[in-house]
Every structure is written in structure tokens, then in C-alpha cells.
Backbone bond lengths (Angstrom), bond angles and torsions (degrees), N, CA, C in turn:
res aa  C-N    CA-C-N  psi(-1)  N-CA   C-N-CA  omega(-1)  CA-C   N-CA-C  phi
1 X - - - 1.467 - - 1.521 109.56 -
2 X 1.334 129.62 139.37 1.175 156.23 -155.53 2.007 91.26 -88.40
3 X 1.736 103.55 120.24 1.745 98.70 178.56 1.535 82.10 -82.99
4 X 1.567 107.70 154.82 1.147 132.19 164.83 1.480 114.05 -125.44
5 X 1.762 97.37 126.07 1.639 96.71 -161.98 1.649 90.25 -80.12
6 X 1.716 84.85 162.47 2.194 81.10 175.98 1.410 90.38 -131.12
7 X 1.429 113.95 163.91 1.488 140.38 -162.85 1.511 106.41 -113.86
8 X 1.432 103.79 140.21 1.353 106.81 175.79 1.603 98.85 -103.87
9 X 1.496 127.25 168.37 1.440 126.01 168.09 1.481 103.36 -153.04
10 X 1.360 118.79 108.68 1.317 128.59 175.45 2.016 107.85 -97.12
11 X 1.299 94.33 107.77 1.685 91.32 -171.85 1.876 98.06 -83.12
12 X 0.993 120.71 161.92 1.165 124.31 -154.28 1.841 98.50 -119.75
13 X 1.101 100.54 153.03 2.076 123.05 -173.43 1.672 91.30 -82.83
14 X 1.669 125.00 128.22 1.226 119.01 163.71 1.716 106.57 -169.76
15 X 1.819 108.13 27.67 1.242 101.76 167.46 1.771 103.94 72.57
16 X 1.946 103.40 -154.65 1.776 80.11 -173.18 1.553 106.90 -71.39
17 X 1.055 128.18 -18.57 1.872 127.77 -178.99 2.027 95.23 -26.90
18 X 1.436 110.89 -25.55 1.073 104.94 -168.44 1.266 127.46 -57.19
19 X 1.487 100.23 -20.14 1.852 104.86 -178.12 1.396 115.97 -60.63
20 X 1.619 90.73 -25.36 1.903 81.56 174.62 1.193 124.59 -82.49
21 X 1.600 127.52 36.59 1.251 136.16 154.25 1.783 118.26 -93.93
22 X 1.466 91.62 1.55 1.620 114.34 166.49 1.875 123.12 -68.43
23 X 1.902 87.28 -43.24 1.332 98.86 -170.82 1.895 91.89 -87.57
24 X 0.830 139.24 -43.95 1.633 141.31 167.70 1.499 91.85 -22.79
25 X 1.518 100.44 -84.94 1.721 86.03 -150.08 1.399 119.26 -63.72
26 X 1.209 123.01 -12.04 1.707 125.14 -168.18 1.977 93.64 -88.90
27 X 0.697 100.79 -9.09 1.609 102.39 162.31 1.599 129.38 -84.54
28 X 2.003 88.16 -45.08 1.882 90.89 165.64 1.037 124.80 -75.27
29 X 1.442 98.70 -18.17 1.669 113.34 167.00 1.713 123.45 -37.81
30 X 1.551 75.85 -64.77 1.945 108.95 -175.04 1.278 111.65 -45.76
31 X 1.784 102.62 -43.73 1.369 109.58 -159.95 1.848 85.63 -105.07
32 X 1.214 127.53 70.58 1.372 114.67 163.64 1.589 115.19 16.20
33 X 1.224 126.79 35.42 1.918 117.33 -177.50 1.271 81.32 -87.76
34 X 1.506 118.04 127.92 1.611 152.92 142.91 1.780 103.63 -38.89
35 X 1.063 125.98 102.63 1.422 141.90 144.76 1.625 106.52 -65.44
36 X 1.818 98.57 109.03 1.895 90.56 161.02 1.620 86.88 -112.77
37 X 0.770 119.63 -44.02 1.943 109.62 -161.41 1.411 113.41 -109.30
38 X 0.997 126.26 150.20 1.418 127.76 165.53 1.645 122.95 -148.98
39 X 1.162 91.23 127.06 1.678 102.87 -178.85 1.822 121.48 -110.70
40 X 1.273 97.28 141.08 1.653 87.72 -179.58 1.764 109.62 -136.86
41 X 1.367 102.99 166.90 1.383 103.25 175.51 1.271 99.88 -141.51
42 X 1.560 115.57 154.17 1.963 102.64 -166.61 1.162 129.82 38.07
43 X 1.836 107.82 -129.33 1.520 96.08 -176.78 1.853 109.88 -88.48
44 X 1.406 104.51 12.02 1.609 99.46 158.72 1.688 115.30 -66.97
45 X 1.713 91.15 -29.25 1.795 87.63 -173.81 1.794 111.88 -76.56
46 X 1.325 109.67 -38.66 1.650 123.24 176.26 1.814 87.54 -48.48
47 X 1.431 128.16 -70.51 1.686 118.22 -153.65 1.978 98.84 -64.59
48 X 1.580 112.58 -35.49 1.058 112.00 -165.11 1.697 99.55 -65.82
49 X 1.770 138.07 -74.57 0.760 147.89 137.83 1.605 115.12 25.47
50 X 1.443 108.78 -73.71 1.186 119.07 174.73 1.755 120.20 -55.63
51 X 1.407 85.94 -60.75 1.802 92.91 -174.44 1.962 114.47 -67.80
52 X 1.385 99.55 -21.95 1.467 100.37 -178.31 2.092 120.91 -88.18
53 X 1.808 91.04 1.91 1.741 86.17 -178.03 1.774 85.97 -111.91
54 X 1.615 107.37 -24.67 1.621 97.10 -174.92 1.811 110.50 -102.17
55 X 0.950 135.35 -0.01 1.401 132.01 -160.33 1.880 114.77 5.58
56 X 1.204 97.86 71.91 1.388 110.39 -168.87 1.534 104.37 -149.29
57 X 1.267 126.45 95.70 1.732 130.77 -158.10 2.121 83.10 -85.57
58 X 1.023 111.56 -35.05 1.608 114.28 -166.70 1.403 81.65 -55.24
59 X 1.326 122.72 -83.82 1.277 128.92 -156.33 1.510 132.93 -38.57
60 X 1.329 91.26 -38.82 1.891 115.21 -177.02 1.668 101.64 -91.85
61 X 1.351 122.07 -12.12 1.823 113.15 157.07 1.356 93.88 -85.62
62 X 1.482 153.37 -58.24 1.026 143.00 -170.21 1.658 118.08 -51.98
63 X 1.055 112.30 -34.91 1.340 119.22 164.92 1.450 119.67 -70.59
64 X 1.089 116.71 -68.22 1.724 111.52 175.89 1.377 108.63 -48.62
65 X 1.509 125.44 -25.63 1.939 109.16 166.61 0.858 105.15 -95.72
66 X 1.121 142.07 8.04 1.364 124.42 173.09 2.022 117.82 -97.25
67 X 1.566 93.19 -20.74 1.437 113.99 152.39 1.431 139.38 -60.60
68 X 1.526 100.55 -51.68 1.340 138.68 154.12 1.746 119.87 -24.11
69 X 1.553 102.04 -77.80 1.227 114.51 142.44 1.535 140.93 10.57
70 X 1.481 90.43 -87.20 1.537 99.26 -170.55 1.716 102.22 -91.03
71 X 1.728 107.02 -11.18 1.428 94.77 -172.16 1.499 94.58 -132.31
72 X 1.592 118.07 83.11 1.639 107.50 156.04 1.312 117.07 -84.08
73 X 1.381 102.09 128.89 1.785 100.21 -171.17 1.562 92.73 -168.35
74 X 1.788 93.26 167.32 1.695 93.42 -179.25 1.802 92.17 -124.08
75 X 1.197 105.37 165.69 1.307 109.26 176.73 1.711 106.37 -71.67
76 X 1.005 107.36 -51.78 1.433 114.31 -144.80 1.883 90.47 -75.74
77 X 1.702 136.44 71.94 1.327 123.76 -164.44 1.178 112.64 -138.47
78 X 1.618 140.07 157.99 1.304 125.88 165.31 1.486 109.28 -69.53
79 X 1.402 112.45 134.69 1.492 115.28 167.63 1.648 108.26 -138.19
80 X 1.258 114.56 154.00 1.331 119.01 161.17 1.919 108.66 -78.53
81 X 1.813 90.54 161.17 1.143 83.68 -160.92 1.922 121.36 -70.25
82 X 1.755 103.34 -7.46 1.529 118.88 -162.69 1.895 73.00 -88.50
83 X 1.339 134.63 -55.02 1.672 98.61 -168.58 1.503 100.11 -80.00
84 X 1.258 156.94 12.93 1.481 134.22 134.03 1.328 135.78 -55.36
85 X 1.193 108.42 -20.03 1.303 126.22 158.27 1.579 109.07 -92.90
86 X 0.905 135.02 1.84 1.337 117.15 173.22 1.570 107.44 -97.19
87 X 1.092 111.17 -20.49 1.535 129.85 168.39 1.266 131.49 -70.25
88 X 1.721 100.42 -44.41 1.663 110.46 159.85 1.557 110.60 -48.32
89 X 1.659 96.25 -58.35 2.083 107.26 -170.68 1.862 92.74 -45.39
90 X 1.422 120.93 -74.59 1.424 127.38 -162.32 1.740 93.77 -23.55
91 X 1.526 100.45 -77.52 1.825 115.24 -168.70 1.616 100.58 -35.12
92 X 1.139 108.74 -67.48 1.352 120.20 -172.77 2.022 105.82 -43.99
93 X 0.930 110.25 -69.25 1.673 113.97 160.52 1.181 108.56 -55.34
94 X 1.102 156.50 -57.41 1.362 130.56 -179.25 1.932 131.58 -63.67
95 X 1.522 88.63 -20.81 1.905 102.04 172.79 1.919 87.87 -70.84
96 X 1.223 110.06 -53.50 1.418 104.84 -169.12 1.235 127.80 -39.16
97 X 1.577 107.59 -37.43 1.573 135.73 -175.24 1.372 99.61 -75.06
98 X 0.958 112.75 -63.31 1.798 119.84 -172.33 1.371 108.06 -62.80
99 X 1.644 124.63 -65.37 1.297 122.86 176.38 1.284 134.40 -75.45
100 X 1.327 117.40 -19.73 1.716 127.95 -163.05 1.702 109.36 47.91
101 X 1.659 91.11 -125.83 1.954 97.13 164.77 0.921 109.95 -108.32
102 X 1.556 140.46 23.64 1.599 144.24 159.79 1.784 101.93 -38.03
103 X 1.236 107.39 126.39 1.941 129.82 -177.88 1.712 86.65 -110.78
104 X 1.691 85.98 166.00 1.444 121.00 165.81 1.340 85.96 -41.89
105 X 1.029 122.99 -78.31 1.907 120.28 -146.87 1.430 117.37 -39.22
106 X 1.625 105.08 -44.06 1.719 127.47 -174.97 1.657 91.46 -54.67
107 X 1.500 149.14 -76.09 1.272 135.01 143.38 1.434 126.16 77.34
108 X 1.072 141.12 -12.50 1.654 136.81 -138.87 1.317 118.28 -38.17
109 X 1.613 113.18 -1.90 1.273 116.57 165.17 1.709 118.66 -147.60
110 X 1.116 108.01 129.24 1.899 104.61 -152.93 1.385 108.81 -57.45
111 X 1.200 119.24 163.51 1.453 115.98 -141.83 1.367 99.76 -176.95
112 X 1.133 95.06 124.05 2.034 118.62 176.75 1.750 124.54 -156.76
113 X 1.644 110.24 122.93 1.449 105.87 -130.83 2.015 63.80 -128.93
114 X 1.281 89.80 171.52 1.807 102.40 -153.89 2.084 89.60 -120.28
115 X 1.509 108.92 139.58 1.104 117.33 155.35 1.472 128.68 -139.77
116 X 1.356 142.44 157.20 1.477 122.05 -178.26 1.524 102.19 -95.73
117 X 1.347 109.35 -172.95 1.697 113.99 -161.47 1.674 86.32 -137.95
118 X 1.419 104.42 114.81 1.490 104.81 178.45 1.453 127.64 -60.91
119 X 1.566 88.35 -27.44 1.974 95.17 -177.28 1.228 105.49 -72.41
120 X 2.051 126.42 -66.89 1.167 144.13 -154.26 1.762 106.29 -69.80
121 X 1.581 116.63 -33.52 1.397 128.54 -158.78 1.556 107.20 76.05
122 X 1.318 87.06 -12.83 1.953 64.26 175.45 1.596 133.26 -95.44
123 X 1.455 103.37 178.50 1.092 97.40 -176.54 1.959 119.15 -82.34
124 X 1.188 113.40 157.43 1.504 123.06 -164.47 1.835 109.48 -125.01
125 X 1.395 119.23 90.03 1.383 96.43 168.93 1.510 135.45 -101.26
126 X 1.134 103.10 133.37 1.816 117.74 -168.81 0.899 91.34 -64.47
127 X 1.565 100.84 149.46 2.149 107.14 157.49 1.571 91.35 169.74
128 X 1.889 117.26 17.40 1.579 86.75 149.94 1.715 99.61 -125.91
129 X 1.425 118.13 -155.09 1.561 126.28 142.32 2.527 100.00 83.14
130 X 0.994 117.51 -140.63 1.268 140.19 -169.24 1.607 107.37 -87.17
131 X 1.757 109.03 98.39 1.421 102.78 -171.76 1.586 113.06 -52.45
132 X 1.560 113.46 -43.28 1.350 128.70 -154.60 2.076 91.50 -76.14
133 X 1.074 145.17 -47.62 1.107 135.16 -175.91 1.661 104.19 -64.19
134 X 1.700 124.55 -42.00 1.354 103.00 170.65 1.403 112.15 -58.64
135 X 1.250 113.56 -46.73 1.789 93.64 -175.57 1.306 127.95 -40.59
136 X 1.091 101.65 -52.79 1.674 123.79 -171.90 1.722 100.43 -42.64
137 X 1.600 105.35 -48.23 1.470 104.45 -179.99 1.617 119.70 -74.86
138 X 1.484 121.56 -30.05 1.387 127.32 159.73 1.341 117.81 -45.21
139 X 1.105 110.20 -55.35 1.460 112.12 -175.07 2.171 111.29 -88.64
140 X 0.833 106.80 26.50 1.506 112.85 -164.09 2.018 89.28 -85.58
141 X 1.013 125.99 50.70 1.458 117.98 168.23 1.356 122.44 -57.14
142 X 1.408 125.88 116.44 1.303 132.52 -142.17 1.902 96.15 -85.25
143 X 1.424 107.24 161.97 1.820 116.34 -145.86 1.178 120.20 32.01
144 X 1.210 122.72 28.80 1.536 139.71 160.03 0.965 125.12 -107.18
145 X 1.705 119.65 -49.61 1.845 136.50 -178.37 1.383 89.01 -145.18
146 X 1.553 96.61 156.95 1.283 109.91 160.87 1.310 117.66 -77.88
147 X 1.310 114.84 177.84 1.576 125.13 175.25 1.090 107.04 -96.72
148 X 1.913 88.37 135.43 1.697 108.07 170.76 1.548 131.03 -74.61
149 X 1.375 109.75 105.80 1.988 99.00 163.50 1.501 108.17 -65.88
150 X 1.457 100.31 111.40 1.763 94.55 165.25 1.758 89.32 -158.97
151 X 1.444 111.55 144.71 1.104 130.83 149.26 2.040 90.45 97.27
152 X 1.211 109.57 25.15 0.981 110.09 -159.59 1.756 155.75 71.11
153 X 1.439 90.13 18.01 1.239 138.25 -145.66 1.743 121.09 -137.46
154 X 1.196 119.05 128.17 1.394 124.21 172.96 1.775 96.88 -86.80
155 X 1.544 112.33 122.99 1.271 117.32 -178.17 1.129 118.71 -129.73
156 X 1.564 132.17 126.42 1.662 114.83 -177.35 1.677 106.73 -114.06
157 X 1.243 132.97 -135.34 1.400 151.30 173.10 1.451 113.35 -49.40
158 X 1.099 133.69 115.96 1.596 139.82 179.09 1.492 101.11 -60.23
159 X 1.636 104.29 -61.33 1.392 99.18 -172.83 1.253 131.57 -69.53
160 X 1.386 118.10 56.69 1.508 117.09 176.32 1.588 91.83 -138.29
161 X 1.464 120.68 -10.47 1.496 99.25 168.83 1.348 101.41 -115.22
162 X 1.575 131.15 -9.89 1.408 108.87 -160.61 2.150 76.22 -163.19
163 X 1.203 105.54 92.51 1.632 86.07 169.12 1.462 125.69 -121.01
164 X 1.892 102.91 18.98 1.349 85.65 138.57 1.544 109.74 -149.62
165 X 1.613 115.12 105.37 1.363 131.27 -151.27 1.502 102.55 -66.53
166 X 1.175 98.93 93.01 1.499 99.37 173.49 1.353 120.03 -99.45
167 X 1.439 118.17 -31.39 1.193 139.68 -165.64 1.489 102.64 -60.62
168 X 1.372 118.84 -39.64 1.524 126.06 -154.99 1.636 103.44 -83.82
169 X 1.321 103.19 -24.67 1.399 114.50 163.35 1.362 126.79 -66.97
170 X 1.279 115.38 -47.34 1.399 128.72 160.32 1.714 118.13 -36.02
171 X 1.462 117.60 -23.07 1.411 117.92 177.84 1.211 102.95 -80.42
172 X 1.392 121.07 -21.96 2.019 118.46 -172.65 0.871 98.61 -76.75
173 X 1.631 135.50 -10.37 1.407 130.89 176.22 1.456 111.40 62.13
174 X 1.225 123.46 58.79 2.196 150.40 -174.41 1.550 74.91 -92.79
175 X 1.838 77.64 137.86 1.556 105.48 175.77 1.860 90.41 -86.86
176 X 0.739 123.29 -49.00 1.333 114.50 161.72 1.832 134.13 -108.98
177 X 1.261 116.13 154.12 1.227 117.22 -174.11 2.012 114.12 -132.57
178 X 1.474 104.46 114.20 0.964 103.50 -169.30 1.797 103.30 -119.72
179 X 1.530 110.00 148.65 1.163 90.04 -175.96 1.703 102.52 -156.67
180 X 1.376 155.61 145.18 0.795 150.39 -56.37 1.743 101.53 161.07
181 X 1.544 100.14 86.99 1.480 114.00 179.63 1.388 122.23 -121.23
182 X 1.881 103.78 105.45 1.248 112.95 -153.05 1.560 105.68 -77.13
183 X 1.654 121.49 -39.45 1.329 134.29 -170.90 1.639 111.76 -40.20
184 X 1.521 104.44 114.66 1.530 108.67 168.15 1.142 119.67 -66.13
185 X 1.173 116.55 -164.20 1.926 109.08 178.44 1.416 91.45 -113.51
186 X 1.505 85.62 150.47 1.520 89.29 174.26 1.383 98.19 -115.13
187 X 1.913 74.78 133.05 1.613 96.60 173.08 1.662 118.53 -150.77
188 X 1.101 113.52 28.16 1.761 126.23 142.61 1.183 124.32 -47.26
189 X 1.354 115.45 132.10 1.393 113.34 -176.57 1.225 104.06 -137.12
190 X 1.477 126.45 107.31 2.084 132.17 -169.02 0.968 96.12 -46.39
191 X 1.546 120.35 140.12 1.193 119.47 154.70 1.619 116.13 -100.73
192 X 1.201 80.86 12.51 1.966 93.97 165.04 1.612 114.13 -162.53
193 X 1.241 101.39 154.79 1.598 93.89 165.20 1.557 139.26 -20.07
194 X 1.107 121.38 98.00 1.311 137.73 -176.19 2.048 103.25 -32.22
195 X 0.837 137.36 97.58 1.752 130.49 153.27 1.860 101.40 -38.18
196 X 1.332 112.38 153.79 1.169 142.30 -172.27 1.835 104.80 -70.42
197 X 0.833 113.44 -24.44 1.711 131.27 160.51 1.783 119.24 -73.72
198 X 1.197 104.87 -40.12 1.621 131.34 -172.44 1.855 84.82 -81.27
199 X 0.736 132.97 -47.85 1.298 152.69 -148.82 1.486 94.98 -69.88
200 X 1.423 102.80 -91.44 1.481 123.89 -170.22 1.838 93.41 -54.58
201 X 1.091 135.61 -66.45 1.506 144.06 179.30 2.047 90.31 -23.42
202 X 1.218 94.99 -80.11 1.535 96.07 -177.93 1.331 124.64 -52.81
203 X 1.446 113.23 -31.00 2.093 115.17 158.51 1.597 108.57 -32.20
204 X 1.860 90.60 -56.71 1.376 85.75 -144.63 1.384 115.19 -80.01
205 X 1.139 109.79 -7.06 1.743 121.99 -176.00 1.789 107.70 -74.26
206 X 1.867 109.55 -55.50 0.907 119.53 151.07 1.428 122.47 -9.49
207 X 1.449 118.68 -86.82 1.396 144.21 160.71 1.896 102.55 -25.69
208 X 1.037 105.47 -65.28 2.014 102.16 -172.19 1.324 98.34 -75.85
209 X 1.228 135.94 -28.38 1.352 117.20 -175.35 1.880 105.67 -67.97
210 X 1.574 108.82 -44.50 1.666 108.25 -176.64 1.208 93.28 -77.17
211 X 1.424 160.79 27.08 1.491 142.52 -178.01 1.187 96.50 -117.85
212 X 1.689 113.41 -30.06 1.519 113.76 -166.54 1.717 101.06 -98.61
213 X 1.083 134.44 -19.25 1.346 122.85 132.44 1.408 148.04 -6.60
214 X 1.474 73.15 -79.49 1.570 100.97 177.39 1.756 108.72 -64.58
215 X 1.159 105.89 -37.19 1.649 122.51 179.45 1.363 107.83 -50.81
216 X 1.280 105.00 -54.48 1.813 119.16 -167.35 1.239 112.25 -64.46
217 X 1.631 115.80 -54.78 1.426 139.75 -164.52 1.611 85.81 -64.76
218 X 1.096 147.38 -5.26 1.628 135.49 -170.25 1.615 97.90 -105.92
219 X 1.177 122.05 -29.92 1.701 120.82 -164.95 1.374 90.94 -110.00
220 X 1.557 102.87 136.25 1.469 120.40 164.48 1.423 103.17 -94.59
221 X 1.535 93.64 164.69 1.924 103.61 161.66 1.239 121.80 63.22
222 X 1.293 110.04 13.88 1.273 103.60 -172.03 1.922 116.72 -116.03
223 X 1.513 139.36 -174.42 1.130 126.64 178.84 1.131 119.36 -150.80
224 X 1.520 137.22 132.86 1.289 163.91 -88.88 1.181 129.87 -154.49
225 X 1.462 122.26 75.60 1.500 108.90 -160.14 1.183 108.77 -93.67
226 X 1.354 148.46 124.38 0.995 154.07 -167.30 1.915 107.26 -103.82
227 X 1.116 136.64 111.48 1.196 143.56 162.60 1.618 126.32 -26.85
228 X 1.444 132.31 112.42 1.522 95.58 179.37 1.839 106.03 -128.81
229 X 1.377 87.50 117.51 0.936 109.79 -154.96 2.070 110.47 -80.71
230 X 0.914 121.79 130.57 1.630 111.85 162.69 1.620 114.27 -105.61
231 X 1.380 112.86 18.17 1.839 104.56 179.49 2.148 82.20 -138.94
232 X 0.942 106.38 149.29 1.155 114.86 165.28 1.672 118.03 -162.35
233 X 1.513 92.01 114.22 1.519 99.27 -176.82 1.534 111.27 -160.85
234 X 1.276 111.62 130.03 1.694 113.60 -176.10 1.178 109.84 -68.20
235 X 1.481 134.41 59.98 1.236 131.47 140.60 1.715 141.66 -124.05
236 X 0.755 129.85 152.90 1.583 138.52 -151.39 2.100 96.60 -100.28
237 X 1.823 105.75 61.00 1.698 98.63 174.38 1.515 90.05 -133.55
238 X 1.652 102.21 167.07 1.480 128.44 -159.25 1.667 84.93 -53.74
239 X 1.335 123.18 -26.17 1.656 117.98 -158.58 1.169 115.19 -54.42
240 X 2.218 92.52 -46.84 1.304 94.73 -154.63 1.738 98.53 -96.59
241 X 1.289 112.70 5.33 1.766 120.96 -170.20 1.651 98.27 -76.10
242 X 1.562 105.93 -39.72 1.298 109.82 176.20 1.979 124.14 -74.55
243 X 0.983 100.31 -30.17 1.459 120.49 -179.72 1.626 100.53 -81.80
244 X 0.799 128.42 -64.89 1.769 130.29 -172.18 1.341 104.58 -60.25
245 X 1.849 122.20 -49.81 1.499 113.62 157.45 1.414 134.21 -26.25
246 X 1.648 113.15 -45.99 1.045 125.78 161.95 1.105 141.34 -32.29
247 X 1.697 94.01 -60.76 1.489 124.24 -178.20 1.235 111.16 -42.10
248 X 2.069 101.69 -63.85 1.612 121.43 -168.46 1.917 99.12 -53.12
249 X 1.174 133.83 -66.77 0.980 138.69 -172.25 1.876 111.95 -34.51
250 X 1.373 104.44 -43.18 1.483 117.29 -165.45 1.840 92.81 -87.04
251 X 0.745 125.53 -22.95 1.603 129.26 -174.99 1.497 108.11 -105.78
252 X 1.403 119.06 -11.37 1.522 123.99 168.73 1.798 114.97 -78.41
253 X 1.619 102.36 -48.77 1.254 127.89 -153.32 2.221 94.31 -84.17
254 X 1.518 105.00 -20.18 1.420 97.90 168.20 1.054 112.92 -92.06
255 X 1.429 132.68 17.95 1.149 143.17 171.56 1.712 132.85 -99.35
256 X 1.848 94.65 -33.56 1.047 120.28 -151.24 1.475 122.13 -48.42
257 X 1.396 99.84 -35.25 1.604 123.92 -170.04 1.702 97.35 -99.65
258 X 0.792 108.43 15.30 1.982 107.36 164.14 1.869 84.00 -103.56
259 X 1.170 109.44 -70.68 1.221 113.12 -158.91 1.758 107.29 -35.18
260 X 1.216 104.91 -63.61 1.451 113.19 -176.24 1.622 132.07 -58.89
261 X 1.453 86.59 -12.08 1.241 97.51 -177.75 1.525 103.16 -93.01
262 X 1.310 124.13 -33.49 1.472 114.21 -177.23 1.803 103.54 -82.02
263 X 0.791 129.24 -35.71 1.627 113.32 156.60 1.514 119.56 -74.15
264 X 1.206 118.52 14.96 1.679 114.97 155.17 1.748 96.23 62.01
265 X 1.500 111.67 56.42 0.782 112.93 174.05 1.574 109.98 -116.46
266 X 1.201 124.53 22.11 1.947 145.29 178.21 1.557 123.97 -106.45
């Protein structure tokens, strides 16, 4: 019998940049690349999550516009505190819609999505119990959502300790490891004093750009698709769902022939 190497895919935490984990898979798609594992952090874990209990790329673009939709918005915004909560309820109802009580197990492809632990600082990875309550805690970006109790545990945003979980993949022992770094470069320069919004927005990017560094520089052997993007803007509309799709596809497809080649797929 013929060994068949298997692939790890750690989709990476980057806010809406995330849609371009849209254009990724309809490429691995294209190119028949075999998905055995998948890891997510943030909204890497929401696309991962999704695509690994439904293996249906139609379905999970139809869903993110149809989300899209009713909610164009950016994270990083002034809100009062009754519409932050009206935003939590939406998220919270829409995991409901999408996930119901679908668990890790439901899955069709194994799957472990990353959160931090507010008390310990460390990082926490999901992969048993209620898909839709881990999300909630992956994506819990702090003055954004509240923090999740789950697993016994106060849990917020994965991607601030680990956002693109590659490492955890590395225990399945994948002949290859691919993983999925949405963060553009930053290269804005104020032409005035930063506002207190401008401020924190730029902390936090700051912050994921050195985390995801630090992330990479720890895993050997592994390969990196970087997004390339021509629209860049922290918000979650059909504009940028269509444009960031793009990106992933154009940052998959310069990849493609590394990928295939280390599973001896040439």
C-alpha cells in the first residue's frame, strides 16, 4: 500500500483579513491538496470550524455573505455599550444557526482551534465538547467581547498568544505543515495625531504582527501563504469579502507548487 503523506493547515487570527482564508481553500480545492488537520485561531478558527464539520467551500462563502449582509461593521469602532451587546446577541445567534450542538467529534476533519486563559496567560487549545461555545471564546477579542467561561476557564482571543497554531499540529506529526498568515504590513504613516481608537487599532496590530513572528521563528519546515492583498481595510463588507478572497487565492496559488511538491504530488 502506497504511504500517503497528510497535511496539516493552521488558518491564521487577522480579524476581517480573515476572508482570505476563503480564497486559500478554493485553491486547495482546485489543486486536489488533501486536508487531514486543521487548526484555527480567531476568525481562522470561525472559517476552520466551519469548513471542517461541513466540507462544503459553497456553503461557508454563502454563509459569510449572508452574515456580511446584515452586519457591515469593523471591529476596531466606537459603540455604546447596549449596541455591543447587540452584536455579541447577533454572533451568538448566528454560531447557533450555523453550528446548533455540532462537537469536535461531528468534524469530518480533526480540528483544534486556539484560545488564551485570562487567569494563567496561557494559551488553551480546544478540540473536545460544543464547537459553537469554543468559538465564541476564540474570537472573544478583549473591549470587543466579553470573556468566555468554558472548559472551566475564563477564555478570550487565541490570536494574541498563538495566531497561527501551527505548533499543535506539529504533534499529529503532518508530513507537511502549512499555515496561513493573514496580517498585512503595516505601513501607514499618521499624518496627524493618532485618536485613541487609531491608537489602540495600531497596539493591537503591532502586538499580532510580533506574536506571529515569534510564532513562525519556533516551527521549522513548514510553508506560508501570505495573502496579497490590493484593498486593505479592517472591515467585515461584501467589498472587502470579495477583495481579501482574492488575495487568499493569489497568495495560495504562489505557493501551490511548494505545497505539492512536498507531498509528492508532481
Amino acid at each position: 500500500m502506497q504511504y500517503k503523506k497528510k497535511l496539516g493547515l493552521a488558518l491564521g487570527a487577522g480579524g476581517s483579513f480573515g476572508l482570505a482564508h476563503l480564497g486559500v481553500l478554493s485553491v486547495l480545492e482546485k489543486y486536489k491538496i488533501p486536508i487531514d488537520y486543521i487548526s484555527g485561531s480567531s476568525i481562522g478558527a470561525v472559517i476552520g470550524c466551519h469548513y471542517s464539520l461541513y466540507r462544503d467551500l459553497k456553503k461557508l462563502e454563502e454563509d459569510a455573505k449572508s452574515f456580511i449582509k446584515e452586519n457591515n461593521f469593523s471591529l476596531f469602532n466606537i459603540e455604546t455599550v447596549l449596541e455591543r451587546k447587540k452584536r455579541i446577541r447577533k454572533f451568538k445567534l448566528y454560531f447557533e444557526d450555523i453550528f446548533g450542538d455540532s462537537t469536535f467529534k461531528d468534524c469530518k476533519t480533526p480540528l483544534c482551534i486556539t484560545a488564551a486563559d485570562l487567569e494563567t496567560g496561557k494559551i488553551v487549545y480546544l478540540n473536545k465538547g460544543s464547537l459553537r461555545s469554543a468559538l465564541l471564546a476564540s474570537i472573544s477579542i478583549p473591549l470587543v467581547f466579553e470573556p468566555v467561561f468554558y472548559w472551566g476557564r475564563w477564555l478570550v482571543d487565541g490570536g494574541f498568544l498563538d495566531p497561527i497554531p501551527l505548533d499543535i499540529l506539529q504533534k499529529k506529526n503532518p508530513s507537511v505543515l502549512v499555515g496561513v498568515d493573514l496580517y498585512p504590513k503595516i505601513k501607514k504613516i499618521f499624518a496627524k495625531q493618532p485618536t485613541h481608537l487609531e491608537t489602540a487599532q495600531r497596539c493591537f496590530r503591532i502586538f499580532e504582527h510580533t506574536m506571529t513572528e515569534s510564532t513562525l521563528k519556533k516551527i521549522p519546515n513548514k510553508i506560508i501563504i501570505k495573502p496579497k492583498y490590493t484593498l486593505v481595510k479592517d472591515l467585515f463588507s461584501l467589498e472587502t469579502a470579495k477583495s481579501y478572497k482574492i488575495a487568499g487565492e493569489r497568495g495560495a496559488l504562489q505557493q501551490i507548487s511548494k505545497i505539492k511538491e512536498a507531498l509528492d504530488m508532481q
